[in-house]
N, C-alpha and C positions, 0 to 999 in steps of 0.2 A: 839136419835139424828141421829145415825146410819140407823136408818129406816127410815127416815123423807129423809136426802138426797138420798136413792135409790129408793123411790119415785118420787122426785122432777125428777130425773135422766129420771126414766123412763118414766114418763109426757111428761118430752124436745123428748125423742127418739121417740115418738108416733106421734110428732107433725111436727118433721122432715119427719118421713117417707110417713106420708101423703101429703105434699107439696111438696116432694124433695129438703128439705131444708138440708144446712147442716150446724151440728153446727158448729160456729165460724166465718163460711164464711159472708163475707164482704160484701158480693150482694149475696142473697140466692133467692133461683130460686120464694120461694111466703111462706107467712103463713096463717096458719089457722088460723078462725078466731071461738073465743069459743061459739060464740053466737049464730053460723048458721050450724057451723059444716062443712064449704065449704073453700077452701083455695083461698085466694088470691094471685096471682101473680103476679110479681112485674115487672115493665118496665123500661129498660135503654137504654143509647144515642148511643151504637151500639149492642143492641141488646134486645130483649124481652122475657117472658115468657107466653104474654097477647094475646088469640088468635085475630085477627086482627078484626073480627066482632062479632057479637051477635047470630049471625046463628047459629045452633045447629049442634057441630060437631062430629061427632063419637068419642066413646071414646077411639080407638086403637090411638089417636093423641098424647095422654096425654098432653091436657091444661089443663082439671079437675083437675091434680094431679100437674099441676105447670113444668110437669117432658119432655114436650115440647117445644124445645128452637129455636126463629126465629133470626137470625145474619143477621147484615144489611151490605151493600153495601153500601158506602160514595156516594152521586149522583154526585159527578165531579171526582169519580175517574174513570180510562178505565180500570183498572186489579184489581179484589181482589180474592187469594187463602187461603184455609180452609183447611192447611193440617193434618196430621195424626188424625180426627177424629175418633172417634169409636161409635158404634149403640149397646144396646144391643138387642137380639132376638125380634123381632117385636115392636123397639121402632121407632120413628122417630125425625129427624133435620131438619129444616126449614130454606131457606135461602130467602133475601127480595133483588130487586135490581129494580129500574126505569130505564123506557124505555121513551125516548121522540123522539122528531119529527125531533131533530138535529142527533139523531143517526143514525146506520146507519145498523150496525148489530152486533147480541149479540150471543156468542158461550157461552155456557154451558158445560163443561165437567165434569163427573163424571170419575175418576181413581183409581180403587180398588185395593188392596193390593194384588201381586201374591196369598199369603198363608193366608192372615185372611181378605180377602176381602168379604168373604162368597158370601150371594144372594142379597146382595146393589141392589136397582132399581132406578132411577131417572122418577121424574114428575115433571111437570110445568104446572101451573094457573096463568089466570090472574086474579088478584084483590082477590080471596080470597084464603087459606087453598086447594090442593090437597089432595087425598086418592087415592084408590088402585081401588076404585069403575069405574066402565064403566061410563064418562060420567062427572066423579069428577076432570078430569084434560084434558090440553087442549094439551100437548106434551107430548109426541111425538106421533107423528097421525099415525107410525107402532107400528108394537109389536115389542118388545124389549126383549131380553132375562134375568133373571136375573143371569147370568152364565156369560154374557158378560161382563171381567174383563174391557171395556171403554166402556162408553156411552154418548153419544152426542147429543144435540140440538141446531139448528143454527136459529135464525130469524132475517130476512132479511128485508131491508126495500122495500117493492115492494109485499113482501109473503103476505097472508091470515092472518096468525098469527102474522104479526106485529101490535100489537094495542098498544100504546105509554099507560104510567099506572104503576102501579107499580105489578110487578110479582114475585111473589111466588114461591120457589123448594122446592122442598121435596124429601127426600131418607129414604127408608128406608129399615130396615133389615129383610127381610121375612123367610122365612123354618124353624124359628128356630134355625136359626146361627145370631151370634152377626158378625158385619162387620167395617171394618177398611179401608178407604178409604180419597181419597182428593177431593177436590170441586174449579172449579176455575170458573168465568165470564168474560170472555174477549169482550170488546166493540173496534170494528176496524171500520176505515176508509174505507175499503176496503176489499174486499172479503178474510175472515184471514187473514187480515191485508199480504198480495200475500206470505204467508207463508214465508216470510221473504225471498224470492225467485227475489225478485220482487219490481220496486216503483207503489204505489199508486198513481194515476192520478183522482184527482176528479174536474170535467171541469165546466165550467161556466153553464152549464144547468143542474148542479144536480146529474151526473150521475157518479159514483164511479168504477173502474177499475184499472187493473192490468199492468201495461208495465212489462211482465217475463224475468230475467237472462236469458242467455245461460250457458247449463249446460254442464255435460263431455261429456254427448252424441247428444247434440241438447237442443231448445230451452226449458222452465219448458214447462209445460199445463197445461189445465184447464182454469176457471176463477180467481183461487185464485193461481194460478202456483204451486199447490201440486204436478202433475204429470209430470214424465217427461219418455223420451223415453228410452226402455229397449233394451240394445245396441246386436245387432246382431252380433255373433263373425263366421269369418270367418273360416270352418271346410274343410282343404287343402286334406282329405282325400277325402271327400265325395264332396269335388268343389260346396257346399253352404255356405250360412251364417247361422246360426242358432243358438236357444236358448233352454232351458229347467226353467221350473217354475212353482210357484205357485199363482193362482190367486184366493183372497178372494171373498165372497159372494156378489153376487152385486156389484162388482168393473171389472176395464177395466182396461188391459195392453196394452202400445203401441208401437208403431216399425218403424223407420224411415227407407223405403227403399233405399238402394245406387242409386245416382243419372246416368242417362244412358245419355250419350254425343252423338255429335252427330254424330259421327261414326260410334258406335253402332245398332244406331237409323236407319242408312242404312243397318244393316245386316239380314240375317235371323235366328234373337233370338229368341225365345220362354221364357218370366219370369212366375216363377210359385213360387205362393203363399203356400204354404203348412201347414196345422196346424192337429193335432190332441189331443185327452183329455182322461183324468181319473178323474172319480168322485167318491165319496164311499157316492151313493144317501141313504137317509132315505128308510125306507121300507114301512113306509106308503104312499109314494107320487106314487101315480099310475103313473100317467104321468108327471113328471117333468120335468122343461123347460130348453130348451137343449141351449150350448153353441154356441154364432158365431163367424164365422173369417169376419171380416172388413175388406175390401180399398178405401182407400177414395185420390181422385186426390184435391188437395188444391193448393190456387195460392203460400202456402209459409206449410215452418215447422211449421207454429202456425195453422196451420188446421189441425185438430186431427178429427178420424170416431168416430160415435158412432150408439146408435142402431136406431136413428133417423135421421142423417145424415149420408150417404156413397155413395160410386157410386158400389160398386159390395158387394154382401154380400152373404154367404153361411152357413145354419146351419148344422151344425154337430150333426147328430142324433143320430149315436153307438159309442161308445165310442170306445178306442184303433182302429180309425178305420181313415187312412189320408183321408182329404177333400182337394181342392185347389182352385183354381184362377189362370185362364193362361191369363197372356196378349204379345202379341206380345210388338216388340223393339218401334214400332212406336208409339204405344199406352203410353209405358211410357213413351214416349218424347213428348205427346202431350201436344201443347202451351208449356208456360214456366214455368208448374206448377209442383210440386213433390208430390209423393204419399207415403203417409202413414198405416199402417196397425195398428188391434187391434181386441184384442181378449177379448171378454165378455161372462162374468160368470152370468148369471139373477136369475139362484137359491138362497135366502134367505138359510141363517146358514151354508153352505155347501160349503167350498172350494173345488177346482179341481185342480189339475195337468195338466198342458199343454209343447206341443213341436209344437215350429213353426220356420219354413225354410222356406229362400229365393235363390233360384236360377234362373242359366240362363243358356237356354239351345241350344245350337250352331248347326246350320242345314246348310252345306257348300253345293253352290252350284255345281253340275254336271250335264257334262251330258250323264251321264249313271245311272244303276240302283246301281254302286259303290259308294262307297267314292270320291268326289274331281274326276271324271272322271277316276277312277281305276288309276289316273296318280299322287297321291298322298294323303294326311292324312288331319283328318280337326282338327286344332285346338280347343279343349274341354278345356281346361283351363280357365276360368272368368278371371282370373288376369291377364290374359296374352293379352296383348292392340292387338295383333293378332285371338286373340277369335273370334272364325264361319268362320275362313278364311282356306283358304286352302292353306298347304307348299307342293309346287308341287315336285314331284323326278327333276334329273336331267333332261335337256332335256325337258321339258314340263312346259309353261306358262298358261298365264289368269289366272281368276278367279275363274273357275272350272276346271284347267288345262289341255283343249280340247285340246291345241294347240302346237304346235311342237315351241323350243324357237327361231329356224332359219332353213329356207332353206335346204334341205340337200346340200354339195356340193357349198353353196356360202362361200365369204369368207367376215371377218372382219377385220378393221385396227383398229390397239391396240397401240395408240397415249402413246409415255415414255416408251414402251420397246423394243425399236427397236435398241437403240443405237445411236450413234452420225452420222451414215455415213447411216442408214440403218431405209427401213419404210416395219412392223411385220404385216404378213397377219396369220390370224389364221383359218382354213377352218371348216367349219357345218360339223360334222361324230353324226348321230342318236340325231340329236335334237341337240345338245351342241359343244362347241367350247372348245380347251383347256384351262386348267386354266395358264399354262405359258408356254414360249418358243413361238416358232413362226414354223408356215405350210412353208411360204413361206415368202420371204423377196425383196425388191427392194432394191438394193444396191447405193450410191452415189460417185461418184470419192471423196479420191481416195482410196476405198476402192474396195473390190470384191466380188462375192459369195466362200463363204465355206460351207460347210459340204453339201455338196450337195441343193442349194441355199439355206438352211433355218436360215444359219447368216453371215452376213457381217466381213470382216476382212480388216484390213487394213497392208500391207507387208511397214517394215522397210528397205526392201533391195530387189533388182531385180535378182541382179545373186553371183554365188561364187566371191568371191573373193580372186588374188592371193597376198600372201601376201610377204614377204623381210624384215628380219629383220635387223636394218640400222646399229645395235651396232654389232650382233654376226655373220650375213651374211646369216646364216639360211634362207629358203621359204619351205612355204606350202600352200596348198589350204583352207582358211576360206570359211564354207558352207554355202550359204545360205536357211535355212529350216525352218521348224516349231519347237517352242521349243521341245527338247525332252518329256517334261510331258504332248507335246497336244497331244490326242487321233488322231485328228481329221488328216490324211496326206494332207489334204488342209488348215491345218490352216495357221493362219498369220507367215512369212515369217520372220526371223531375223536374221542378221549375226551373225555364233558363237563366242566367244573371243576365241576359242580355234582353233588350229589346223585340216586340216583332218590327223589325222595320217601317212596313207597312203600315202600322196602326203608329207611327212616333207624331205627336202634334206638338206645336210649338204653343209658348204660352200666350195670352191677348196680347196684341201687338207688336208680336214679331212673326215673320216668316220662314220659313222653310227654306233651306238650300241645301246640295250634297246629291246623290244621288246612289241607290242601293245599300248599303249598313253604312253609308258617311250620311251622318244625319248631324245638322246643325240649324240654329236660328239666326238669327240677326234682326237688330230693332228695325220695323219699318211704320209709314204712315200708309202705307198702303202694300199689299202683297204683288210680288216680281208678276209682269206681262197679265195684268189684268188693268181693264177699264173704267178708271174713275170720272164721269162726267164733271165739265167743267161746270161752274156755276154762272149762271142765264145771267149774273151780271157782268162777266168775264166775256162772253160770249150767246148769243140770242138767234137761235135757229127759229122759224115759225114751221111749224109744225115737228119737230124735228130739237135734239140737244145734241152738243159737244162732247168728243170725249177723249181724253188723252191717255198714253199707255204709262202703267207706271214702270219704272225702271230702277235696277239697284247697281252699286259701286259694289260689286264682289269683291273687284282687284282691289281694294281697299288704296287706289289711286286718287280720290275726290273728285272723280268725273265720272258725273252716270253711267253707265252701260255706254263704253266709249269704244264699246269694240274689240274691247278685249276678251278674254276666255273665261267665260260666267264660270266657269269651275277654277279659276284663277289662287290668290292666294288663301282666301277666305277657307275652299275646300282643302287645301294644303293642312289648315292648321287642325284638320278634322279626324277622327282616329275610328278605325271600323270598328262599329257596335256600342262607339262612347258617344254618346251626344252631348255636344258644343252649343252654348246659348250665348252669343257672341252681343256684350251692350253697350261695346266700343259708342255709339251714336245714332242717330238717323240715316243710314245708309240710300233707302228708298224714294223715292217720288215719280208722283204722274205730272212729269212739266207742259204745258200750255204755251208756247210761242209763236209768236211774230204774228196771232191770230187763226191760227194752221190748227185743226181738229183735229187728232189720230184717227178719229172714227165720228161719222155723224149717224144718228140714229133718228130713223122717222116713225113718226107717233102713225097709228092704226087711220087709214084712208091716203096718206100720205107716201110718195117712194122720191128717191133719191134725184135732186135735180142736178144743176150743176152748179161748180165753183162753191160745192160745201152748202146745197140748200135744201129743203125737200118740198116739193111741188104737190099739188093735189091729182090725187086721180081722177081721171079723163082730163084733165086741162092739156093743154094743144099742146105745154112742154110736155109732159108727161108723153103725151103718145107721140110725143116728136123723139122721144129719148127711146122708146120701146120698140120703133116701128124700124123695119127696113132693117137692118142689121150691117149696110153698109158702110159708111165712112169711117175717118180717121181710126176708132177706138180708140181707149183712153188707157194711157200709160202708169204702170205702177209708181209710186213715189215715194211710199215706205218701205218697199224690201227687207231697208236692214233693221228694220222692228223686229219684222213678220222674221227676219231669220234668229236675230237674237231671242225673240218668244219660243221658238221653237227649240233653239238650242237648254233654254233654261227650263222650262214646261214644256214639254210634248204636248202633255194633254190639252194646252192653251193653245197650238198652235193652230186649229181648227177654228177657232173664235178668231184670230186675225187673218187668217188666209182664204175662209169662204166669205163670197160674197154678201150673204145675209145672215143674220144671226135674230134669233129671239131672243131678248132677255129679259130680265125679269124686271126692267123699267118699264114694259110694252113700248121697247123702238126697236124698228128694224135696221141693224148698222150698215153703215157701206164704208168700202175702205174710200183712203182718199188716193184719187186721180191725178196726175198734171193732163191738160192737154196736148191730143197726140192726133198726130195725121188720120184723120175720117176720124165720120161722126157714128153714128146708127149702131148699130148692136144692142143686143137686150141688156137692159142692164141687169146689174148680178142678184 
């Protein structure tokens, strides 16, 4: 019984393996049939095992064996994918899908798996079975590689290969690798359905097309808006735009040039197209066809070059080697059209590497064999809306800065900086005029020239003015001048609020003290270190009067001029420029004691005798006092008068320290003496 089922067993295995049936499976791919020894293959509603005709077909297909399987396409669906199938080593899958008259166009893509994608190849027949044979399939009408992890076939309605019918793919796994891949049939309205980039516009005559998005860098391209432009980045070192890339075999990259306005359009630019390449050609292509740079002038961004359509085109023969295209500024402003660039790769299998730059090159007019007329720099920046112009130096105009910017020697009126009273002449020194301040000025009443005509001032006040103070009784002279902080000794003219020092008089009756802008009064009977004659009934000189010094309590102590510091507290309470009329009391007097004269003065014929008297001339004292110049001399014994006078009045200190004095009594003073060892000397 044991033998009998591993029998039966191995019967079933034999009959499997023949048909590719498996056991158990619910839809098996076909059975053999005992009779003929040939398997039949079984047919179902989305898909078959049964090859499609009677024709005799190779048998790398595997219908023979059941072990080739056709998967159908629903005919009202537009999408069906076939993902993760697998192939083993030279087996093949079959896909079926109709094509009619309302279509429009049908993509095929074949997508293999990074890593067990193996050597998958894609074909397509119409109406019957593909192979591998020349001649056994109608697509793709290049070679194809089978290394090519995508491969694609598109038919169009309008192509050769559009025959409406039902078509046939087949992939299969060659070299002896098994392959792992997806399968998809996409039926669009429109050219890849505008890669989703895009609406579809199919018009009342039939004709199927693309209205393209705008994209980050410009409109899509193409027909199906798969391409769009590869954006040019501005490089601020090298003052172009440029790019770097890779461009696939048989494909085209494109470039939207910066538009040139028309400013521009008037200068002398130079735009230059530049591109060069790297390829790592096969060794067997003796001559391989070399890459070009495209431009192409179009009425809009949706005109793209190609190697059929351009207006300038240059092939680049050696590689690592620039090629260009120059057009002047007018040229790209010509009409209202913009230009485009592109760079094509025509080599099969073999991508390249490419570098393309756009610049503009600025040529400033002069007229000399310098820059800008040797008279200034030409703008080389692109970005700079200045760009091909020339920045003249100082001093020099135009356009190619031939030209001197004024006159030497004329002058300009400079309207708002003249001032209110006054119109700003600025005069030409070596081409240029100043940038502020004024050459010369017209002045308007009631202003005047200063600083030697070149500004207007206007004087608050004509002349000094004397002043009278109406509470304290005080006058002085307020000057009329230029602020103290104007440089200028003709500036504008303004009464000071302060005093002239110099001219400050104190009212009747009191005197002066302070010294430079401390100016104050104080009540006196008689004015500080001057000589009030005593009265002849106090004292009786013959020929000759008394005279004592008056003296004032500054320190405000109640003791005359007691030796302290005539500038003491009095000048304390004094403030620069404010004058103090101080009427505390009688500060002053010219005191008279113990008989003792400050000063005797002798009347005209009369000089000085002794012990305070004045003798007549030629009397025997007299020439006894003049003669011989020997003896004792006679000792000072007012000093600290003569110093305190000094300290308080300078100008008085002459009146007590020389010998003789005139005044306006007609007496001649003499200081007073004590006696001092020797007699004789002239007297003073």
């Amino acid at each position: 019984a044991i033998s009998e089922g591993f029998a039966a067993a191995a019967a079933e295995a034999s009959v499997a393996t023949q048909c590719s049936a498996v056991p158990g499976d619910a839809r098996p791919n076909g059975a053999c049939e005992a009779a003929t020894g040939q398997c039949t293959c079984r047919d179902y509603d989305d898909h078959t095992f049964v090859a499609p005709s009677t024709d005799a077909l190779p048998d790398e297909l595997g219908f023979a064996t059941c072990s080739a399987r056709i998967d159908f396409m629903p005919p009202a669906q537009k999408t069906q994918h076939w993902d993760n199938a697998r192939l083993a080593p030279g087996a093949w899958s079959f896909y079926r899908f109709n094509l009619s008259d309302a279509d429009y166009q049908v993509v095929v893509t074949l997508s293999k798996d990074a890593i067990l994608g193996g050597y998958g190849r894609l074909y397509l027949r119409h109406e019957t079975l593909p192979d591998r044979q020349w001649g056994h399939y109608d697509l793709p009408e290049e070679y194809v590689s089978s290394t090519d992890m995508t491969q694609e076939v598109v038919i169009t309605k309008g192509d050769a290969a559009f025959i409406p019918g039902t078509w046939y793919v087949g992939v299969s796994a060659s070299s002896g690798k098994s392959s792992k891949y997806g399968l998809t049939v996409q039926k669009y309205d429109c050219p890849r359905n505008c890669s989703d980039r895009g609406t579809c516009v199919v018009s009342a005559n039939g004709t199927h097309s693309c209205a393209c998005d705008a994209g980050p860098t410009g409109p899509y391209l193409l027909e199906d808006c798969s391409e769009e432009f590869t954006a040019l980045q501005y490089q601020a070192a090298e003052g172009a735009y440029a790019v770097n890339g890779t461009l696939q075999s048989a494909d085209y990259d494109y470039f939207m040039l910066p538009e040139m306005d028309l400013r521009e359009s008037r200068r002398q630019i130079e735009l230059v197209l530049s591109a060069k390449y790297e390829r790592d050609d096969p060794p067997y292509y003796w001559e391989p066809e070399r890459p070009v740079l495209l431009l192409m002038h179009g009425a809009g961004r949706s005109d793209f070059p190609s190697i059929t359509n351009y207006t300038f085109k240059v092939v680049m023969e050696v590689a690592s080697t620039d090629y260009s295209i120059e057009l002047c500024a007018s040229q790209m402003k010509l009409g209202a059209g913009l230009w485009q660039a592109a760079v094509y790769n025509p080599v099969r299998m073999t991508p390249m590497r490419y570098w393309v730059g756009f610049k503009k090159k600025g040529v400033c007019p002069s007229a000399t064999e310098g820059e800008c007329s040797d008279h200034g720099v030409c703008h080389q920046d692109s970005m700079d809306p200045d760009f091909a112009t020339c920045k003249c130096a100082e001093g020099y105009t135009a356009a190619d800065c031939n030209f001197r910017t004024c006159a030497e020697g004329s002058f300009i009126t400079v309207p708002g900086t003249g001032g209110t009273y006054q119109t700003c002449y600025r005069v030409c020194h070596d081409g240029k005029h100043r940038p502020a301040g004024c050459d010369k000025v017209a002045c308007d009443p009631p202003s005047r020239p200063a600083s030697e005509g070149t500004r207007c001032v206007v004087d608050e006040c004509a002349k000094d003015e004397q002043y009278l103070d109406a509470a304290d009784g005080y006058s002085c002279t307020k000057r009329c001048a230029p602020a103290p902080g104007d440089r200028d000794p003709s500036g504008p003219r303004k009464l000071s609020p302060t005093c002239d020092t110099s001219t400050f008089r104190c009212p009747e009756g009191f005197t002066r003290f302070g010294a430079g802008d401390l100016m104050g009064c104080v009540v006196t009977g008689c004015d500080n270190a001057t000589l009030v004659q005593v009265p002849a009934p106090q004292r009786t000189i013959a020929g000759g009067a008394c005279f004592a010094v008056c003296k004032c309590d500054y320190d405000l102590n109640g003791v005359a001029w007691d030796g302290g510091d005539v500038t003491g507290k009095a000048t304390d309470m004094l403030t620069p420029g404010v004058p103090l009329v101080y009427r505390a009391g009688a500060m002053c007097a010219a005191v008279y004691e113990h008989g003792v004269c400050d000063m005797v003065g002798c009347a005209s014929g009369f000089v000085e005798g002794s012990a305070q008297t004045c003798v007549a001339m030629g009397s025997p004292e007299a020439m006894g006092r003049g003669g011989g110049g020997g003896g004792g001399g006679r000792k000072k014994s007012n000093g600290r008068y003569a110093v305190h006078v000094f300290k308080v009045l300078g100008a008085l200190v002459m009146v007590v320290c020389l010998t003789t004095l005139a005044v306006g009594g007609g007496y001649v003073l003499y200081q007073r003496y004590q006696d001092g060892g020797g007699g004789g000397g002239g007297g003073g």
